[in-house]
VOGU-3710 file (C-alpha; in Angstrom, 3 decimals, decimal comma):
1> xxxxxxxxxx> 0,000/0,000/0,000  2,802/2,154/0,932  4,428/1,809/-1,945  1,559/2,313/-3,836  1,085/5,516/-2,637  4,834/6,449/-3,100  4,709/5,671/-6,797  1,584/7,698/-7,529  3,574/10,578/-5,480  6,447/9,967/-7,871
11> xxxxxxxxxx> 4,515/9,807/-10,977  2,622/13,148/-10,019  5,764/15,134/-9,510  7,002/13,526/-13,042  4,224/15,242/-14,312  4,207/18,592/-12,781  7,992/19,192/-14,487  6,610/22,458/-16,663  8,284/21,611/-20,055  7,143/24,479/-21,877
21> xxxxxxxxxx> 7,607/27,125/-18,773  11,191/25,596/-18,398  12,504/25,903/-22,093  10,530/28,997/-22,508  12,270/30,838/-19,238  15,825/29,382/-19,794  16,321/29,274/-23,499  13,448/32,450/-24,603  13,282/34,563/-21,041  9,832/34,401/-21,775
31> xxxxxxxxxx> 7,344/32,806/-19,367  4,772/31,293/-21,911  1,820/32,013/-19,080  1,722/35,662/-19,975  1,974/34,928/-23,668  -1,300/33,546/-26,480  -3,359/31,211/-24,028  -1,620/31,278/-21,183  -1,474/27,475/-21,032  1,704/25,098/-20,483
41> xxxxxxxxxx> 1,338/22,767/-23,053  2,665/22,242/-26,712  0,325/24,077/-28,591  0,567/27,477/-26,885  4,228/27,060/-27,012  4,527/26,406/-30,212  2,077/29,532/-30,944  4,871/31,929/-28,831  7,938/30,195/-29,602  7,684/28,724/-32,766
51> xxxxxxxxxx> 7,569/24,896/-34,170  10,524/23,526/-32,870  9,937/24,424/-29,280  5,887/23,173/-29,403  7,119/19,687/-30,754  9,642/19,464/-27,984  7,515/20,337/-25,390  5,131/17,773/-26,693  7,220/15,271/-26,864  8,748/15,839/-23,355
61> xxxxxxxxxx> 5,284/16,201/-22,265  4,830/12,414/-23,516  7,474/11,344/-22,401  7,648/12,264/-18,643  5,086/9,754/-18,038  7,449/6,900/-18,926  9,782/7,152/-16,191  7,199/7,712/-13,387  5,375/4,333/-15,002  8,625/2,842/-14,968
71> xxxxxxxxxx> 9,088/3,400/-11,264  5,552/1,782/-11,221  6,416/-1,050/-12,445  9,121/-2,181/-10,125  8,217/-0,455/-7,069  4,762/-1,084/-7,043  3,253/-3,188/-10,472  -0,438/-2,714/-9,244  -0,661/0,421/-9,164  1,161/1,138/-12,505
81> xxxxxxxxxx> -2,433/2,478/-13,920  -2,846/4,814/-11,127  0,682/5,909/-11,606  -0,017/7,410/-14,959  -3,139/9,136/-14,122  -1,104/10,908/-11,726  1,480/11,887/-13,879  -1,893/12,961/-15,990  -2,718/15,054/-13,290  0,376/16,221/-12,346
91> xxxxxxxxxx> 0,755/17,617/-15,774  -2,699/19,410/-15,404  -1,987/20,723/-11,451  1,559/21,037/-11,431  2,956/21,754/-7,818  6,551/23,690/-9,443  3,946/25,862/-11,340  1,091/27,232/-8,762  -0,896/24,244/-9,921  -2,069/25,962/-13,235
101> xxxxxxxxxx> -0,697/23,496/-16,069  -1,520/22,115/-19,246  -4,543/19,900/-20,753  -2,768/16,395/-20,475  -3,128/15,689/-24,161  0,556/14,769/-24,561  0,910/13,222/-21,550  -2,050/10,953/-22,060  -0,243/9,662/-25,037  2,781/8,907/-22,758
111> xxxxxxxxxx> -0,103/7,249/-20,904  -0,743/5,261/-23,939  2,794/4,233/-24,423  3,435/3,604/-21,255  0,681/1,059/-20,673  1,742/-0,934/-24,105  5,582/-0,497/-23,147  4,407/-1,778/-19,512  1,380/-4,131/-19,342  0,446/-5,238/-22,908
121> xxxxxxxxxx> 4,676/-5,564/-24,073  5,112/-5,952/-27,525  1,860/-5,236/-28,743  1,671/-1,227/-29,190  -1,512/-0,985/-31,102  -3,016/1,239/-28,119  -0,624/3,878/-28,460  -0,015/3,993/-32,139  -3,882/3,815/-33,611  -4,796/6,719/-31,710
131> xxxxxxxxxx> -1,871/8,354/-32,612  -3,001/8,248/-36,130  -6,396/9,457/-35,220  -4,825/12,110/-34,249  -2,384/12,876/-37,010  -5,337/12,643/-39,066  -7,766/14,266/-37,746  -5,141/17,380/-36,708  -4,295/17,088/-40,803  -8,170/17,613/-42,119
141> xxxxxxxxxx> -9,018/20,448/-39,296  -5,794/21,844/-38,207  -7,789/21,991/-34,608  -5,325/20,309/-32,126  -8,338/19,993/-29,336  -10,828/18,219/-31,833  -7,929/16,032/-32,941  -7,033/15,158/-29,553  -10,376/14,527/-27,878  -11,342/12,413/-31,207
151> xxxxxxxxxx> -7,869/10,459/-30,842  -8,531/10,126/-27,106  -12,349/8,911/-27,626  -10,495/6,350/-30,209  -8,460/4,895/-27,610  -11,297/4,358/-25,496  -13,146/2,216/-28,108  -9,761/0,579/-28,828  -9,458/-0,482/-25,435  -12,704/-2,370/-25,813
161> xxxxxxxxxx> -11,673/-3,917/-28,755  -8,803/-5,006/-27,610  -10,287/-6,464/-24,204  -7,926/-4,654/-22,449  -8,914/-5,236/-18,179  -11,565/-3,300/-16,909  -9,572/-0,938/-14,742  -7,246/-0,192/-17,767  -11,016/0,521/-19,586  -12,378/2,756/-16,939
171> xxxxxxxxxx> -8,942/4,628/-16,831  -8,926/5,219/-20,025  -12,581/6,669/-20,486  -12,194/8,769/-16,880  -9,207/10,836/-18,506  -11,004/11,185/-22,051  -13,974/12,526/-20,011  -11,312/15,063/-17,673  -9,394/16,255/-20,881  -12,804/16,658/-22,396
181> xxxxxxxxxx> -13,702/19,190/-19,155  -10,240/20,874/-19,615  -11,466/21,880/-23,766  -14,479/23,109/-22,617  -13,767/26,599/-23,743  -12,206/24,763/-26,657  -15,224/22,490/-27,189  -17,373/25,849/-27,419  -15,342/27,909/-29,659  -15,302/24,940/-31,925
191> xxxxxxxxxx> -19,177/24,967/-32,129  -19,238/28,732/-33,132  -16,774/28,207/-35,564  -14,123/30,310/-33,218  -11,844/27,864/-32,802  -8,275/28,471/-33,419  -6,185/26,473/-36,681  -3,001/25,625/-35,933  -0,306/27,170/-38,338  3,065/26,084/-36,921
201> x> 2,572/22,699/-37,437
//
């Protein structure tokens, strides 16, 4: 139990590491809160700092979640699941950042990879379809929210199809449905045609 709640503690402060804050202060002396959205994710960074700093931000976004699921896996393997929603949430609440974070997009698809890397091994169908959804979708509407709460939606159903185990199921769906809160500005601007296109991509 103990360690349980160790590796969740782990995997949360994994995810509050500000990517997009941190590159933008020590490489651009520019703290990316004050600047377009105000949000510390990939997309607004990319917006203020160009292409090469939103991709890296996204992909360190991802990828924070594989160490803390790592930790998981050894330290305590049950709650590897509950490790990565922490990390999730980490990334939304971050304690290094007054708690006002991201939208966990990216680091739901370090989710992703983490749970094929850790509990289905070989098979990385979970990660990589939605992925596609998303490249996909982000290709025909240049909306990164609609892309990612279609590609997150798609890993729900994929879950399901694959049979994965209920609490991997229920995981899954729970974060679709938080993200899904966290666009709801998003959500709205998309349905009066307001939405912001992505051009740096």
């Amino acid at each position: 139990m103990l360690n349980s709640i160790f590796a969740c503690i782990i995997a949360y402060l994994f995810g509050s590491i500000p990517w997009a804050l941190v590159i933008g202060k020590v490489f651009y002396h520019t703290d990316i809160r004050t600047k377009g959205s105000g949000n510390l994710g990939g997309t607004n960074a990319g917006r203020v700092l160009g292409k090469k700093v939103g991709i890296s931000v996204i992909v360190l976004d991802a990828l924070k979640t594989i160490p803390a699921m790592l930790i998981s896996y050894y330290l305590a393997p049950k709650a590897l699941i509950f490790a990565g929603l922490a990390c999730c949430l980490g990334h939304c609440f971050p304690i290094f950042a007054q708690f006002k974070g991201g939208k966990a997009v990216a680091t739901s698809f370090g989710f992703l990879l983490g749970i094929c890397l850790f509990h289905r091994g070989e098979y990385v169908g979970l990660f990589a379809i939605p992925l596609s959804v998303l490249l996909i979708t982000l290709y025909l509407s240049k909306m990164v929210s609609l892309a990612s709460l279609v590609a997150l939606f798609s890993a729900c159903i994929m879950s399901l199809f694959l049979k994965e185990p209920i609490s991997i199921q229920m995981s899954l769906f729970v974060l679709w449905l938080f993200v899904t809160y966290r666009h709801k500005t998003n959500i709205e601007r998309i349905r009066n045609k307001t939405e912001a296109k992505i051009t740096w991509l």
